[in-house]
Every structure is written in C-alpha cells, then in structure tokens.
BAROFI-20831 format. One record per residue: residue number from 1; residue in three letters; x, z, y of N, C-alpha, C, O in turn. Coordinates in steps of 0.2 Angstrom, whole numbers. Example, Ala and Ser with C-alpha at 12.3 -4.5 7.8 and 13.67 -1.06 7.14 Angstrom:
BEGIN
1 ALA 66 39 -28 62 39 -22 66 39 -16 71 42 -17
2 SER 64 35 -11 68 36 -5 64 39 0 67 40 6
! end
This chain:
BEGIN
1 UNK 141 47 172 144 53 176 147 58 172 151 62 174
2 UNK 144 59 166 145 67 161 150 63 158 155 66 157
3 UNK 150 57 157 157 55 153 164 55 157 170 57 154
4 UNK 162 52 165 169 54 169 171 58 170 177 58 171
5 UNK 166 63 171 168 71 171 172 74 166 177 77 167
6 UNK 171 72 158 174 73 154 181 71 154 186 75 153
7 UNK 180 65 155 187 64 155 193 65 158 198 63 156
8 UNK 190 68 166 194 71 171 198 75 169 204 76 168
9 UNK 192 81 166 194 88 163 198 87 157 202 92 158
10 UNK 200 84 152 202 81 147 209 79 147 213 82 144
11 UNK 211 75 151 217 73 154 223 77 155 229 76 151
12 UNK 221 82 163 227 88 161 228 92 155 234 94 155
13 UNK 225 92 150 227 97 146 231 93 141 236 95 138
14 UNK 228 85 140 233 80 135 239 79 137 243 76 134
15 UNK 239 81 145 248 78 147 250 83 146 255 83 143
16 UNK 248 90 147 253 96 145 254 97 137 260 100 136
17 UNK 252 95 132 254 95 127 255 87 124 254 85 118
18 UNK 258 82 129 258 75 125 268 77 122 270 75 117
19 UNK 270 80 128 279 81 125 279 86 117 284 86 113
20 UNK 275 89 116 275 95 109 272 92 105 272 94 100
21 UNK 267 88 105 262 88 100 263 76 97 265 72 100
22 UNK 262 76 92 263 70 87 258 66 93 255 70 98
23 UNK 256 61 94 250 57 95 244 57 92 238 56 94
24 UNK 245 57 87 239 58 82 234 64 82 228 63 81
25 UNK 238 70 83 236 76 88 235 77 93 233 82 95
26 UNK 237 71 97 236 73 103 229 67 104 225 71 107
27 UNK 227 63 103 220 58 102 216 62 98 210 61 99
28 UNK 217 66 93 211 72 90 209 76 96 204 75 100
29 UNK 213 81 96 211 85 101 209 83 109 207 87 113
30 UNK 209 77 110 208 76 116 201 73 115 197 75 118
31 UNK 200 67 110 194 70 108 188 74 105 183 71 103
32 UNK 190 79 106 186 84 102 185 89 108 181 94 107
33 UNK 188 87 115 188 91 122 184 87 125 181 88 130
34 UNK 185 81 123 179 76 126 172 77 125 168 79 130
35 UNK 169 77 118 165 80 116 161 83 119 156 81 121
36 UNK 165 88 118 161 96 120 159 94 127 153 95 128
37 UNK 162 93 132 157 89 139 150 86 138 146 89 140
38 UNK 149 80 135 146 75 133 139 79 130 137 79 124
39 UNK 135 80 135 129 82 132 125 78 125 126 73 123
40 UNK 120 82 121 117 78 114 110 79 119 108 83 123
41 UNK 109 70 117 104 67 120 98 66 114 92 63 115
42 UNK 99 68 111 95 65 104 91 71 103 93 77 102
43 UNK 83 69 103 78 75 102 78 78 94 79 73 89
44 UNK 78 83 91 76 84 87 70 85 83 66 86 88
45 UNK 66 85 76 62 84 74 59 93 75 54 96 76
46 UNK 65 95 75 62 104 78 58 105 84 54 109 85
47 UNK 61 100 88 56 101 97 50 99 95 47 100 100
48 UNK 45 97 90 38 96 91 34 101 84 31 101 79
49 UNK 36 105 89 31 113 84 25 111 83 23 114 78
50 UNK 20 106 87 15 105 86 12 99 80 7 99 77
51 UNK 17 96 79 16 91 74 19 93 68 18 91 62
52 UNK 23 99 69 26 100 62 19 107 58 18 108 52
53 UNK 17 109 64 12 114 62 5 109 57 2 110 52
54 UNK 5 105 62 -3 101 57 1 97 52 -3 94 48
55 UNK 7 97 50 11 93 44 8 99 40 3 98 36
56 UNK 11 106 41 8 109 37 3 112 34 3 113 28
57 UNK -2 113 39 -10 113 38 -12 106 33 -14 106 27
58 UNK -10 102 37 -13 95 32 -10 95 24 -13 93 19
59 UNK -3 97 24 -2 97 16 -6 103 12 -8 102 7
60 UNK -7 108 16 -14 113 11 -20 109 12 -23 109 7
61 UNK -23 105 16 -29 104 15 -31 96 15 -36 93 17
62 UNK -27 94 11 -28 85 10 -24 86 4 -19 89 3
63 UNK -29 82 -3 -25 79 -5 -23 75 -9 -27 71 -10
64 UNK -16 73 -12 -13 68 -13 -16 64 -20 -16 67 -25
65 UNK -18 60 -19 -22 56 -23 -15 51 -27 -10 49 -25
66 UNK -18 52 -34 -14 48 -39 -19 45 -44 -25 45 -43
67 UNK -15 41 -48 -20 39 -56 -24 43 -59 -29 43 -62
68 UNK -18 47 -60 -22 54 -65 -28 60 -61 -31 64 -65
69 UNK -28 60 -55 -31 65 -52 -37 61 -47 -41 65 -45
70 UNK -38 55 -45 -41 50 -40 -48 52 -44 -52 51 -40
71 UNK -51 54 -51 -56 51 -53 -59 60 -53 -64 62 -51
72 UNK -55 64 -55 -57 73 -54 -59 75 -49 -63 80 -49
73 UNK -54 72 -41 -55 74 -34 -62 73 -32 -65 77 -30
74 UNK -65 63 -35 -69 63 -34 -76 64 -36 -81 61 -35
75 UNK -76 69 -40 -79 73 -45 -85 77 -40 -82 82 -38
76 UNK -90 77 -38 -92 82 -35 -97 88 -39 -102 86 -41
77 UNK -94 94 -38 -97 99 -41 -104 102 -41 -106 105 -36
78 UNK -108 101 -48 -113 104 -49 -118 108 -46 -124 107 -45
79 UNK -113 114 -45 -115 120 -44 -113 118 -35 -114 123 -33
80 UNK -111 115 -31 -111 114 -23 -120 115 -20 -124 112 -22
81 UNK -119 118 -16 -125 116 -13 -125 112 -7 -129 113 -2
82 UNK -120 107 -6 -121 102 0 -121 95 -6 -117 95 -10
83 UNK -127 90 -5 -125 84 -9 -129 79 -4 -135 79 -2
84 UNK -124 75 -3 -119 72 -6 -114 75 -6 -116 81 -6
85 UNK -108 74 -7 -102 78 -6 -100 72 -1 -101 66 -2
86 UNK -96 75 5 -93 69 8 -86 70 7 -84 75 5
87 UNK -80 65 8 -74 63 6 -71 60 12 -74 55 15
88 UNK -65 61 15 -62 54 18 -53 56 15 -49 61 14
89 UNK -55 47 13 -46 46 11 -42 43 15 -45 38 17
90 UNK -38 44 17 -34 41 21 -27 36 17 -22 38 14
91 UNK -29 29 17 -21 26 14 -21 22 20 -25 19 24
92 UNK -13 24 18 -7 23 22 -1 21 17 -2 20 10
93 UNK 5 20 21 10 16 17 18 18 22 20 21 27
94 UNK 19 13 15 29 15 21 30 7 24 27 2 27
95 UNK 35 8 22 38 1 25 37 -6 21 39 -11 24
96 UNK 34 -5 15 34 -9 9 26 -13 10 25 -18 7
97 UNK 23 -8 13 13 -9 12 12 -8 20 7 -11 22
98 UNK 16 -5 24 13 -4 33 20 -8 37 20 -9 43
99 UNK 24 -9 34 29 -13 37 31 -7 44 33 -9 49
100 UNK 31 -2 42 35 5 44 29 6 50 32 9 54
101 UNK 23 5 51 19 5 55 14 9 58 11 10 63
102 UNK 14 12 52 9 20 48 13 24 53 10 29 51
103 UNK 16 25 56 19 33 55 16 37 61 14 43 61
104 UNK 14 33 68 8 35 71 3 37 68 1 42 70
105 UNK 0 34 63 -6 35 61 -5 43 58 -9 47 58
106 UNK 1 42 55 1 48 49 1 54 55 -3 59 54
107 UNK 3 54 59 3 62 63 -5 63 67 -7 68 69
108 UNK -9 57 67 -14 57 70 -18 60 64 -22 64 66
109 UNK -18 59 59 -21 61 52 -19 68 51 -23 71 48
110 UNK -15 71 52 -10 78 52 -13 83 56 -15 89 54
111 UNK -15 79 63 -16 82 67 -26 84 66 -28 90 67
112 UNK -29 79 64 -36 78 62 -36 82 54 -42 83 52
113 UNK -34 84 53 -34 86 45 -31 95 46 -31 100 42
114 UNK -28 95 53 -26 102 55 -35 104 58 -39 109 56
115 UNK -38 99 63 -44 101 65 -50 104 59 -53 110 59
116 UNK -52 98 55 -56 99 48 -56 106 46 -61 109 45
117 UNK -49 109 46 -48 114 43 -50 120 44 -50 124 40
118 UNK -54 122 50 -58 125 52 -65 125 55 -68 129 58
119 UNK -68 116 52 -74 116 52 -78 116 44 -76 114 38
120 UNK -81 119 44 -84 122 37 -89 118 35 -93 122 32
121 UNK -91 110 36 -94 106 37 -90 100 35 -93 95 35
122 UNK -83 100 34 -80 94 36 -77 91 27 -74 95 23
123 UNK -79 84 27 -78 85 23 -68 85 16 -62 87 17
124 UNK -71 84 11 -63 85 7 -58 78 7 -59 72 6
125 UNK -55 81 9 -48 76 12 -44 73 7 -45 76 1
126 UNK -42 70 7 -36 65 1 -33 60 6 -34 59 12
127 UNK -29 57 3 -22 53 6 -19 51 -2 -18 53 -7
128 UNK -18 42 3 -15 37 -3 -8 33 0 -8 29 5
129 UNK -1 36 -3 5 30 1 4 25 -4 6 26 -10
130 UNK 2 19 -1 2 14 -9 9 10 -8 9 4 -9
131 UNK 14 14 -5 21 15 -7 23 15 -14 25 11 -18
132 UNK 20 24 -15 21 26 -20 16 27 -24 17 30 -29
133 UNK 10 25 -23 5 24 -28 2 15 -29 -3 13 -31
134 UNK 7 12 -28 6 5 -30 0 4 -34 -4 -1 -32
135 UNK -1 7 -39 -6 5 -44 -12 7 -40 -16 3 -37
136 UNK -12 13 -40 -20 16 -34 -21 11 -29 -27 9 -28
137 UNK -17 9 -25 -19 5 -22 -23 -4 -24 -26 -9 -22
138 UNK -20 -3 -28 -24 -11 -33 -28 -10 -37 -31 -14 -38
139 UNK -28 -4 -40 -36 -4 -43 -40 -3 -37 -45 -7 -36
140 UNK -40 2 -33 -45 3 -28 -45 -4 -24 -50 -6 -21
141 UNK -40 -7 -24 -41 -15 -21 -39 -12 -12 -41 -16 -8
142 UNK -37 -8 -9 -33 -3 -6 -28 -6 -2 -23 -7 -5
143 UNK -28 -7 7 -27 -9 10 -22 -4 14 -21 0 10
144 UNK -19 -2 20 -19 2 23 -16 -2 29 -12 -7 28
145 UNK -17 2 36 -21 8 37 -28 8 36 -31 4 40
146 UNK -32 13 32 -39 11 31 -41 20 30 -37 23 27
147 UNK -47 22 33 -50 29 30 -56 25 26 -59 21 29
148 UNK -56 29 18 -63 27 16 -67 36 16 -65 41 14
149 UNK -73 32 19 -76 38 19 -80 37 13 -83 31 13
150 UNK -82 42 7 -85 41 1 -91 48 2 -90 54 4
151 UNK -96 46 -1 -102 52 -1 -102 50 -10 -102 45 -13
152 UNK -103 57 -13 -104 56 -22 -108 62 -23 -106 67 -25
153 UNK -117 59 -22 -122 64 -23 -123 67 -30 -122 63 -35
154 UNK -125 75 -32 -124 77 -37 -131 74 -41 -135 71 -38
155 UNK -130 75 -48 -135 69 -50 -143 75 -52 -142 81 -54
156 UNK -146 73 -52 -152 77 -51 -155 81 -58 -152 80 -63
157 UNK -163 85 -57 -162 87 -67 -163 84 -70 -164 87 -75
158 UNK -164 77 -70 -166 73 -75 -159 69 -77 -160 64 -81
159 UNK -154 71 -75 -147 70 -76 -145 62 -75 -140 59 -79
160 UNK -150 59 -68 -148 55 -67 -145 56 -60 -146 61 -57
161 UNK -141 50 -58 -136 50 -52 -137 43 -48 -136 38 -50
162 UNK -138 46 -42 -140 42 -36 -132 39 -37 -127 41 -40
163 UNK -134 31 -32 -129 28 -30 -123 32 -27 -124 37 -23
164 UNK -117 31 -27 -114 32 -21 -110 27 -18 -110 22 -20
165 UNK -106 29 -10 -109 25 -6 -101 26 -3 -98 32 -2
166 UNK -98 20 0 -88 19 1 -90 14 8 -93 9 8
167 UNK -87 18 13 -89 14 18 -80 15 20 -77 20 22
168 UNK -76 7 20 -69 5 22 -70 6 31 -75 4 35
169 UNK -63 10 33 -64 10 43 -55 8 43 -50 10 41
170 UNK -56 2 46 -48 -1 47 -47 0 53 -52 -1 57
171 UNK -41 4 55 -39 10 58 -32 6 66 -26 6 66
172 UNK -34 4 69 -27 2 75 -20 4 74 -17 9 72
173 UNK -18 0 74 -9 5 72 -7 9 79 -4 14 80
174 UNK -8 5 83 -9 11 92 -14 13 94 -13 16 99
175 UNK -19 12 94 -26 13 97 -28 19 94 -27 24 98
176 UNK -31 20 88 -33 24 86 -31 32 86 -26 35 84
177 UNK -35 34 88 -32 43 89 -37 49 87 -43 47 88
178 UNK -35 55 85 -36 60 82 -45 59 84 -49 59 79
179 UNK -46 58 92 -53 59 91 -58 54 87 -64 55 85
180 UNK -54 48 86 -57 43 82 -58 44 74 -63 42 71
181 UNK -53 47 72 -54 50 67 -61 55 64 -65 54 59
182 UNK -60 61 70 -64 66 68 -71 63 69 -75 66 67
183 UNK -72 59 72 -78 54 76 -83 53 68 -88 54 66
184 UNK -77 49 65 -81 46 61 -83 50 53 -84 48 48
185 UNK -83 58 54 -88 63 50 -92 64 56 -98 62 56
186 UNK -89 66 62 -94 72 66 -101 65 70 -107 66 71
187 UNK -98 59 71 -101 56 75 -104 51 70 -109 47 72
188 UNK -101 51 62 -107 46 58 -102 39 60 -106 34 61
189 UNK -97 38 62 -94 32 66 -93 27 61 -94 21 61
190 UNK -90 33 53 -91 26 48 -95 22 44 -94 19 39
191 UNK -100 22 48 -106 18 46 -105 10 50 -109 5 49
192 UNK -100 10 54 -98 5 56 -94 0 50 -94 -5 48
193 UNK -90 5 49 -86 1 44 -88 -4 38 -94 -5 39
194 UNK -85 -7 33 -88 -12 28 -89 -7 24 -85 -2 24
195 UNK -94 -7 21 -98 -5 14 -92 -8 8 -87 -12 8
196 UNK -94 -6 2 -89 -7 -1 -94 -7 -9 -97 -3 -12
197 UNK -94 -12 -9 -99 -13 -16 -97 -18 -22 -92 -21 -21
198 UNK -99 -19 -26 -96 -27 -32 -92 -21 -36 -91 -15 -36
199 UNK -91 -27 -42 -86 -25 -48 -81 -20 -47 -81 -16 -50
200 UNK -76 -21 -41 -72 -16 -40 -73 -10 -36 -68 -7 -33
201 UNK -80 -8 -36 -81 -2 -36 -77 4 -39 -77 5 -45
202 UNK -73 9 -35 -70 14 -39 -74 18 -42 -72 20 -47
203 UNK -80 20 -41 -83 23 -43 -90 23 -48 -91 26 -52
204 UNK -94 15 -45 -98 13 -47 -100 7 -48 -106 5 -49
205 UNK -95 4 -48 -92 -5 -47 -95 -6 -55 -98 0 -56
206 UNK -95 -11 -59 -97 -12 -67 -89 -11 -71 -88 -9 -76
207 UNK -85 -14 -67 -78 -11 -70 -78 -5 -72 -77 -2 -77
208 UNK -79 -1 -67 -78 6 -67 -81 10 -73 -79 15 -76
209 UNK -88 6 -74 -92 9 -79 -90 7 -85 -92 11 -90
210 UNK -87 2 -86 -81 0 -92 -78 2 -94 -76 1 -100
211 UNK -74 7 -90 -68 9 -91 -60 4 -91 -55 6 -94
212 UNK -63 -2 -87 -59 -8 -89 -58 -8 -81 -58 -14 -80
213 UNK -57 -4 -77 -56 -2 -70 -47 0 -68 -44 -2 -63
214 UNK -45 4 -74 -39 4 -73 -34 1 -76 -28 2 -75
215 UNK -36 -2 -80 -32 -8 -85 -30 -16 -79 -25 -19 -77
216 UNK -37 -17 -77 -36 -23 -72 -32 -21 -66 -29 -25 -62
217 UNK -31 -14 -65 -27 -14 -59 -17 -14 -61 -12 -17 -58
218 UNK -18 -11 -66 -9 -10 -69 -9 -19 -70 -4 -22 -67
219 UNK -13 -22 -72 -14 -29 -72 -12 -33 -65 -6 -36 -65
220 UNK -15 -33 -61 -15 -35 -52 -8 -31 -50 -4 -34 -45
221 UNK -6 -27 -51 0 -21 -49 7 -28 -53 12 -31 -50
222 UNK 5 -27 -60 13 -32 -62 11 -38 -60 15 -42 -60
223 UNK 6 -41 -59 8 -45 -55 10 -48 -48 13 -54 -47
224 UNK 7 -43 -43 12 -44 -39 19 -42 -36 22 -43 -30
225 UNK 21 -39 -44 26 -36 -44 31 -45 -44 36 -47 -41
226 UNK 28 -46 -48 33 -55 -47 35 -59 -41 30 -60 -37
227 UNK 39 -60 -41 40 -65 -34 35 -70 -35 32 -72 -39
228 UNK 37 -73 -27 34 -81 -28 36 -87 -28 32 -92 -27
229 UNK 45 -85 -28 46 -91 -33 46 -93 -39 48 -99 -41
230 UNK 42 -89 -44 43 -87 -50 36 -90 -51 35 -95 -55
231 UNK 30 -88 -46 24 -91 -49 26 -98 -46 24 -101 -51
232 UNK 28 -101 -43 32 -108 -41 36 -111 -46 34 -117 -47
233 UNK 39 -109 -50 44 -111 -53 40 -111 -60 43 -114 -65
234 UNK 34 -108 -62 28 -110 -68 24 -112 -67 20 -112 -71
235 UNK 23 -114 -62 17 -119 -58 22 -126 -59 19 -131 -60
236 UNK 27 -126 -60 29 -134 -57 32 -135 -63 35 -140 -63
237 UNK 33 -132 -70 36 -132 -75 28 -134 -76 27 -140 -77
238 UNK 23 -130 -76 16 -133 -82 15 -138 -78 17 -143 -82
239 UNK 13 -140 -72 12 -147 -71 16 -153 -74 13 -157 -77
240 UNK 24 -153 -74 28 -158 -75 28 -158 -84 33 -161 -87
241 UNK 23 -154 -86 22 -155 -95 18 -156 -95 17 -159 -100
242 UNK 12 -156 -89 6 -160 -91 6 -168 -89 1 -171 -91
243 UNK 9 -169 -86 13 -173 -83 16 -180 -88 16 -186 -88
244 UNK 21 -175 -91 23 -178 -97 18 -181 -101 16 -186 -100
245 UNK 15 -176 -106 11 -176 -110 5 -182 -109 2 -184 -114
246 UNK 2 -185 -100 -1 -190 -100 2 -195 -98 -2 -199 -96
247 UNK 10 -198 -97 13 -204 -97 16 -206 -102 20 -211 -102
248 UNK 14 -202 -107 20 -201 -114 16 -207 -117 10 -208 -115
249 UNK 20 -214 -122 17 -216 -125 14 -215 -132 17 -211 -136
250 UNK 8 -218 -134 4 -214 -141 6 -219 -145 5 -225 -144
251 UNK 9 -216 -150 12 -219 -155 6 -223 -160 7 -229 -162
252 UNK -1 -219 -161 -4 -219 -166 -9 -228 -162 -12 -232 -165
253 UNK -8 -229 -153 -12 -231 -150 -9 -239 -151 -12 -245 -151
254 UNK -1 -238 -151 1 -244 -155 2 -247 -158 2 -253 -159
255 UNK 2 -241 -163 0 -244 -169 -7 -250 -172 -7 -256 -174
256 UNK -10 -245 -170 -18 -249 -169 -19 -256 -165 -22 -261 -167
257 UNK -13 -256 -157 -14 -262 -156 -9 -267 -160 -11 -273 -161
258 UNK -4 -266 -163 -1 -269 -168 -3 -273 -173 -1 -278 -176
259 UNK -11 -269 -176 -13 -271 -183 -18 -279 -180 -21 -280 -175
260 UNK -18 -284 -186 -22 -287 -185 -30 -285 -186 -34 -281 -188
261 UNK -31 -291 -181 -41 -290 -182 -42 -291 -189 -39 -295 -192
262 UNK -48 -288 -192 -49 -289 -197 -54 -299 -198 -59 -301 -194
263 UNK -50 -302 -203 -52 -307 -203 -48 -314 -201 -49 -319 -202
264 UNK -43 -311 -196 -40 -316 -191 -32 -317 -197 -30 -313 -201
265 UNK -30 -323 -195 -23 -325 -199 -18 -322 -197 -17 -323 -191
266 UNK -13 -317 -203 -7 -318 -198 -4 -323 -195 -5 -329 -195
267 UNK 1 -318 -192 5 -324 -186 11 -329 -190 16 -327 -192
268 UNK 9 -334 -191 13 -339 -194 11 -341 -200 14 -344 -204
269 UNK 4 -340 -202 0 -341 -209 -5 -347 -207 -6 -349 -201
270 UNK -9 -348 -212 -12 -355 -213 -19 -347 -212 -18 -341 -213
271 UNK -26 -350 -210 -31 -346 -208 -36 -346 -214 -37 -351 -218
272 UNK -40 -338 -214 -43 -339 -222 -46 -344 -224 -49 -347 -219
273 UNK -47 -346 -229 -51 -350 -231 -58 -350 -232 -59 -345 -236
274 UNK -62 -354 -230 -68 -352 -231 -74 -353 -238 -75 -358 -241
275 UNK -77 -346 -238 -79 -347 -244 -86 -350 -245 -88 -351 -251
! end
C-alpha cells in the first residue's frame, strides 16, 4: 500500500517535468520522490539500548583471554582473601568454530556479565573467540559454546598448592539464557558439568607442568590448519610405497635362488665324483 501510494504521488510531478527535462533526469528524480514515501523498515542496532549497555559493562568486566595473558589472568593472588579464587571463561566463536551460532549466546553472556558486575561475590570473568584465538583454543583442547568454571586455590605456608579444579558446562545455542548463566556461580550449577582432568590440563595437566603445554598446542593448531585432502593425498602416497616396496622383486632373493646347492652338478655336467 505505502508503495502505491508513492507512486500515485510520484507521477504528476514526472509528467509535468517529462516535456523539460532529459529521461535520465526524469527516472532519477522520480526515484528519489519515490523514496522519500517508502518507509525504512530495517531495525537499527541503536534501538537496543539494553544490549548495547551490558556490551559495555561486559567489555570493562570480562577479560579477553590470549596466549600471552591466559596463564597471568589465571594466577590467583596471594594477598586475596577469598580462596579458591573462582573464574568463569566463556568460549565462544564466529563463523569458522560456532558456524555463526554464538551470537545469541554472546548477548546472553553481555548481559550476565553486566549483572556479576555488581555482585561482589561473583567471580573474575574471561572470554575466548577461538576465531581469533585458534591456538587458545587447542591448547586448552576448547570447544565452544562452553563456560569453564575454574577455582585456583592460593597455596598455603608451607608453599604447597591444592589441586585445582575446571569443570566444562556446554551451553544450548537457544535454550540457555542469562539465568542459566548466573545459576551456575550463584546456584553451584557447574558442578553438573564434565570435570576436566588428564594431561591437557591448562593448569595442572603433566603437560602444563612441563611446559610442553603450549608447544603441543601450536602443534594441533598447524595441524588442522591442513585440509583433508592433503592428509588423503599422504595417506595414500605412503601406502602406495609401502605397497610397492612389499611387491617389488628382491634381487638378492634370486640370486640365492639361482645358486646351485652345494654338492649338486651343474646343469649340463657329468655329477661329482665320489671320493
């Protein structure tokens, strides 16, 4: 209806100026009268004051977890008087690791992370896009959408340090919502999730304690940086050589069968004579 109306209105004014004006001038501007009818139907990212506010609160109180800073963040401080320290990381992804699926989650996390913000109790927040942190995400072995909730008790005077303790919570791509989140500090919900224990511990894995934790991961990273026609295409090159190598005939195998038995006459000779 707003378009027909447009072009009602539209019309007289192109036939009054169709005898003066070029055609090509006269289809500009009759477009451009059109237009201006034509209501914008397309919401802006400005109409949601609420989501752009906890975008902001959450970029002051979450943060962005990398290679170089993942092992400082989770450092917990001597001098704290709450121990354990708790943690929740939030990885998430783009299009390349969430298959563009995350973007729900991330406002629900936005919004959860605007609340935190004013509990004095809640704990220190981080966020992984293993978009852009590829490597973080394979050394930590880092899935998304997943919160890991991590506790890293301070180590006592005898300057030993309790275990600590990674429980993975895999997250609905529409289901989950802000109360779910804050559940799993306030309500202890992450205890449902999988525990997180063995070698690739980030924290307390036997790698980790080697320091042989981030080497395996740029490792696992270039590898699946490779396609898979490629691991295909060296998969089927080494078989078709090992292949080779046990149809091939052994030179040294005929030889041997070549040679007379010791004792026996050659072929076409009278037989030894006995002594």
């Amino acid at each position: 209806m707003h378009l027909t109306h447009a072009l009602t209105l539209a019309l007289p004014a192109l036939c009054a100026a169709q005898a003066q004006k070029p055609l090509s001038e006269q289809a500009a501007a009759w477009f451009e009268k059109a237009k201006s009818y034509i209501p914008n139907s397309i919401p802006s990212a400005a109409k949601d004051p609420v989501g752009a506010g906890a975008a902001k609160i959450a970029a002051k109180n979450v943060t962005p977890l990398t290679m170089e800073n993942y092992e400082s963040f989770l450092t917990p401080d001597s001098n704290s008087p709450k121990s354990p320290r708790e943690y929740m990381v939030f990885v998430s992804g783009g299009n390349k690791t969430c298959g563009g699926l995350c973007t729900k989650l991330e406002k629900e996390w936005n919004e959860t992370a605007s609340l935190f913000a004013a509990d004095p109790t809640a704990p220190h927040l981080g966020y992984i896009n293993c978009d852009t942190q590829a490597v973080l995400c394979a050394t930590w072995m880092a899935k998304p959408p997943t919160i890991w909730h991590i506790q890293r008790p301070i180590a006592h005077a005898d300057q030993s340090t309790p275990a600590s303790t990674i429980y993975i919570n895999y997250l609905n791509f529409t289901e989950t919502t802000v109360g779910d989140m804050v559940a799993l500090h306030s309500g202890k919900k992450y205890e449902t999730g999988m525990i997180y224990e063995g070698y690739f511990n980030p924290i307390d894995g036997q790698l980790a304690q080697l320091g042989l934790l981030k080497i395996i991961g740029y490792v696992l990273f270039g590898f699946s940086m490779i396609p898979s026609w490629a691991f295909m295409l060296i998969i089927s090159m080494v078989s078709r050589s090992v292949i080779a190598r046990r149809t091939a005939p052994n030179p040294d195998r005929q030889q041997q069968g070549a040679r007379p038995a010791a004792g026996s006459a050659p072929l076409g000779g009278a037989p030894p004579a006995n002594e």
